[in-house]
Structure formats: structure tokens, C-alpha cells
N, C-alpha and C positions, 0 to 999 in steps of 0.2 A: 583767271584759270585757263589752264591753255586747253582747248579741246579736246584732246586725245588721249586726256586723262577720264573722260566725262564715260566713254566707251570701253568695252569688254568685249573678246569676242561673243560672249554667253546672252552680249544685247545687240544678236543683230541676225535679223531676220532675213532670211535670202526667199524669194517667191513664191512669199505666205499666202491663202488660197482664203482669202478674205472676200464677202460679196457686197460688204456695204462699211459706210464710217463707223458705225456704233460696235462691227466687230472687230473693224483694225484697232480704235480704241480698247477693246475689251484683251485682244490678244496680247497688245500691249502693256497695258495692265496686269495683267495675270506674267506674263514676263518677266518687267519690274518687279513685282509682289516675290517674285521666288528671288529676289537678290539683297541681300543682307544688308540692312538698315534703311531699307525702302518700308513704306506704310503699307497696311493691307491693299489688297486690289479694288478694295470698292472705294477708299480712298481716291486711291488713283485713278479711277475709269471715272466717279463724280466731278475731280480737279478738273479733269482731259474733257471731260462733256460739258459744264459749265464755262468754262473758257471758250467753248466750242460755240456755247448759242451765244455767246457776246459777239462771235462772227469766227466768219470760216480761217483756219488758219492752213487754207491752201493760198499758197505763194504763188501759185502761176507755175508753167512748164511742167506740168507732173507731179510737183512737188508739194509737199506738206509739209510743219512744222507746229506739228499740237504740243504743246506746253501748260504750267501751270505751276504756280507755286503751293507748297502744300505745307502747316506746322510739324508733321511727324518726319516729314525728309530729312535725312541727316546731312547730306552733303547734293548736290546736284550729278546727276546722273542723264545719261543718252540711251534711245534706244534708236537701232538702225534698220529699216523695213524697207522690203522693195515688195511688190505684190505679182504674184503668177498672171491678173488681169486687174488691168486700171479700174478705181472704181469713182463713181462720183463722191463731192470732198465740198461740195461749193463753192468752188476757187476762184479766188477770182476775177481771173480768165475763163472760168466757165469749162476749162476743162478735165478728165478724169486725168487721177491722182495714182501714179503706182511708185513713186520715191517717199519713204516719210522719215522724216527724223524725229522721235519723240524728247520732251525735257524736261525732268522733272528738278526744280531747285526748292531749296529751305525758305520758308515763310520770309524770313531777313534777308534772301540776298535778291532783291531786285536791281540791285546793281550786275551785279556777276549773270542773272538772269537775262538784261538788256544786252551786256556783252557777248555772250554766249549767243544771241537767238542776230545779233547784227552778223557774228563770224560765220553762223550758217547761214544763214541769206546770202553772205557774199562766196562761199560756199555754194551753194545751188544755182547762184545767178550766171557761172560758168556751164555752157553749152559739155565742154569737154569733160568736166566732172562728172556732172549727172549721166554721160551717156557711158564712161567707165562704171559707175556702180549700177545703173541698168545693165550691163552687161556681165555683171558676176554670175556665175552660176552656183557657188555654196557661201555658207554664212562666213565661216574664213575666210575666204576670197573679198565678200563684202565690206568686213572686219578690216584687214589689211590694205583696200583698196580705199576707204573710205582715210584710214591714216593716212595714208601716201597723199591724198589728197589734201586733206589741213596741212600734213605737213609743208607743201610745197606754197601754201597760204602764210605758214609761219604763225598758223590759229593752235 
């Protein structure tokens, strides 16, 4: 699946005013949850926190990529988060966290799930990326900028 289908501008958060992981999770969730053929939100914040205490899915440099597969997901979906101030993430590099890309995929596609979570790694492992979408100042801007991105990846 190519990435840029996975996103909306309606999933992507520009310098949300989160003070810890459990509410970037939850803001998340609740995000997800208002978008049509996503599962409830306590679904989704259980998936995102459970995969969480298997270990932190902060990547290093700022970044995050909380994930999880869930039965009621109809198709896989992105959500795109920067945060007003870093917060801790247990990344680990041990530093806070204010890039996140959330993922939510169908119980059956651990395939498309691996693929999906390799193209944003290689995604966020660019210096030049991350510091373009840290520097959005609205959710379009981050929307947009965040496409311009993959597409230049060819994800």
C-alpha cells in the first residue's frame, strides 16, 4: 500500500499540547475513533498502550511510531502528530519525543503492517524530513508536507 493513501488531512495533528505518552495515545485515539470504519477509541488507546508496554515504540531523534494491529480495523490507517513540547516516550535513545506517526492496521495484514512501519522508519531516519514537518506550523501544512515527503521516498 503506498503511504499516502494511509493519511487524511483530518489525521494530522500540528502542535498538539500533550504533557505525557498515555495522553498522546489517548488524543490519538479519540481522533482515529471519529473517522469512519476505525473501532471505538478504547479499542484503539488498549491496541496503542499494549504494544506500548511490549517496549517503547520511540525510534530515536524525536520520533515515535505507536502501532498495532486491531480485529475491528477495516483497512489501515495513519495519524500524524507533532507536539507543542517534547515529551518523554522511552525511546530509545532516551530522548523526548515530539514527531509521532500513529498506525493503525487489520488484525490479517501483518504484512502490509511490516511494510508500512519499515517505509516510515526510513521516513523519519532522514535529518531533513523530520525537521520539515517539525517546522509546520498548521495541520495542512503538516498534511501536505508530510506527502511531499513519502512522495519523494516513492512510499
Amino acid at each position: 500500500m503506498n503511504l499516502t493513501e494511509l493519511l487524511n488531512e483530518s489525521r494530522t495533528l500540528c502542535h498538539a499540547d500533550v504533557v505525557s505518552k498515555k495522553r498522546a495515545l489517548e488524543l490519538a485515539s479519540d481522533t482515529l475513533a471519529g473517522q469512519s470504519g476505525n473501532p471505538p477509541s478504547e479499542e484503539i488507546f488498549a491496541g496503542l498502550l499494549n504494544r506500548e508496554r511490549l517496549g517503547s515504540t520511540g525510534i530515536g531523534d524525536g520520533v515515535a511510531i505507536p502501532h498495532c494491529r486491531l480485529p475491528a480495523c477495516e483497512s489501515a490507517v495513519a495519524l500524524v502528530m507533532t507536539l507543542a513540547t517534547p515529551i518523554d516516550f522511552d525511546a530509545i535513545d532516551n530522548q523526548p519525543v515530539d514527531l509521532l506517526c500513529f498506525l493503525l492496521v487489520p488484525e490479517d495484514g501483518a504484512e502490509e503492517h511490516l511494510q508500512t512501519l519499515a517505509g516510515l522508519a526510513e521516513l523519519f531516519s532522514q535529518r531533513d524530513a523530520r525537521e520539515k514537518l517539525r517546522g509546520c506550523e498548521t495541520s495542512a501544512e503538516l498534511y501536505s508536507t508530510f506527502i511531499t515527503q513519502m512522495e519523494k521516498l516513492g512510499a
